[in-house]
C-alpha positions in Angstrom: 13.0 -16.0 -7.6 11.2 -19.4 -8.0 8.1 -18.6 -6.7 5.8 -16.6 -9.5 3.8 -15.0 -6.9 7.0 -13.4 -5.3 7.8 -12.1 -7.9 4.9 -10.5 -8.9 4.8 -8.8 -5.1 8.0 -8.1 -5.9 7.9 -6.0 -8.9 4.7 -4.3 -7.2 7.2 -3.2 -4.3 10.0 -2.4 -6.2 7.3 -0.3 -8.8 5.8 1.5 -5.9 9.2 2.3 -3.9 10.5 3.9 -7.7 7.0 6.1 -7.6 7.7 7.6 -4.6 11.4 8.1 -5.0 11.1 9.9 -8.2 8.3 12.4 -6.5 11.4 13.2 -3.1 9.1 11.2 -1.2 10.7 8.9 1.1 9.7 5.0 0.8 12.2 2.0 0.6 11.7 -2.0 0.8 11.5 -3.9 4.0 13.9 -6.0 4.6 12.0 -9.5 3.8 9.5 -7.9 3.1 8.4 -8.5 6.7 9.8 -11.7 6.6 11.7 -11.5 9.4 9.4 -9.3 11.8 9.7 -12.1 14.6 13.0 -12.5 14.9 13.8 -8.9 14.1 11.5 -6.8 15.9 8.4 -4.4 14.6 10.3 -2.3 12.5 10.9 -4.6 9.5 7.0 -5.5 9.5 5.1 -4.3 6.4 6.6 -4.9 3.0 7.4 -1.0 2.7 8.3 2.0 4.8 6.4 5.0 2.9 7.5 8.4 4.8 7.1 6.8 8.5 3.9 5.0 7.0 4.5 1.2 6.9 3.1 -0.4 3.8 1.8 -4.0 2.7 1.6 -4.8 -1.0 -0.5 -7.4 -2.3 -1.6 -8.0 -6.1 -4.3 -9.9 -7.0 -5.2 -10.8 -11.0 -8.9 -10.1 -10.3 -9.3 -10.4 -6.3 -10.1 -6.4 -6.4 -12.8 -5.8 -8.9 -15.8 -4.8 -6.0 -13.3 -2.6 -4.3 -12.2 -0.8 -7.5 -15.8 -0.7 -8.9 -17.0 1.1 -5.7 -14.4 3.3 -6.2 -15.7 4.0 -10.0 -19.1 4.8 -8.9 -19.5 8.2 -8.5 -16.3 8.5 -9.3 -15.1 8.1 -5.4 -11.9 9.4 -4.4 -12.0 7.7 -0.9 -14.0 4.4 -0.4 -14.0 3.2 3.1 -15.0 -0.2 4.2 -15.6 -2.2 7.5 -16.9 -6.1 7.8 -20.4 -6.6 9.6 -20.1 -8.6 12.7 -16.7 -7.7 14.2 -15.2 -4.5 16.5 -15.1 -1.2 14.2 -11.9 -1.4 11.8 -12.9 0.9 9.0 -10.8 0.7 5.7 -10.1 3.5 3.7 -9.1 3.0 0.3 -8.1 5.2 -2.3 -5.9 5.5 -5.5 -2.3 6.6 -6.0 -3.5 9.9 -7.1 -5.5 10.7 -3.8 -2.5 9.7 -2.0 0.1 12.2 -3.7 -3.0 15.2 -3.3 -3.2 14.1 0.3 1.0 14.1 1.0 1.0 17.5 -1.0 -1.6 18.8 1.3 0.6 17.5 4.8 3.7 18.8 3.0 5.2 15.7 2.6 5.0 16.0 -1.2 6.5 19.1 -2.5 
């Protein structure tokens, strides 16, 4: 792979796909990771397909600092987010950790 940011999404992908597989959770790659979603239809959008859940993976070197600052303040398990001036699209954002609590709760963690 040429292209140094590839790779880094890459790894991420391939990082995050080992995570869940080791837990029984269900989670592989997309196909180009959604390269391809034109010519190939809606299921090989998103860069991962996390039990039914599809998944986009981006890594930034610094690009997340307010988001995981807000998260540290009060020591936030959930941080949700929405831009001023456009329809309601609320983000919710939370770590790996809230993630696996939340699957264990629906029963799709063991």
């Amino acid at each position: 792979m040429s292209n140094r940011n590839k790779k880094r999404g890459y790894e991420l992908e391939a990082e995050t796909v080992k995570h869940w597989q080791n837990l029984g959770v269900e989670c592989s790659r997309v196909f180009g990771s959604g390269a391809y979603k034109k010519q190939l239809g809606d299921e090989y959008a998103g860069d991962l397909m996390l039990s039914g859940f599809t998944v986009e993976c981006k890594r930034k070197k610094s690009g997340f600092k307010f988001l995981l600052d807000s998260l540290d303040q009060d020591n936030a398990d959930i941080l949700i987010c929405r831009q001023d001036g456009r329809p309601v699209r609320r983000l919710y954002i939370m770590e790996e950790e809230t993630v696996e609590a939340l699957f264990r709760q629906s029963g799709i963690l063991k």
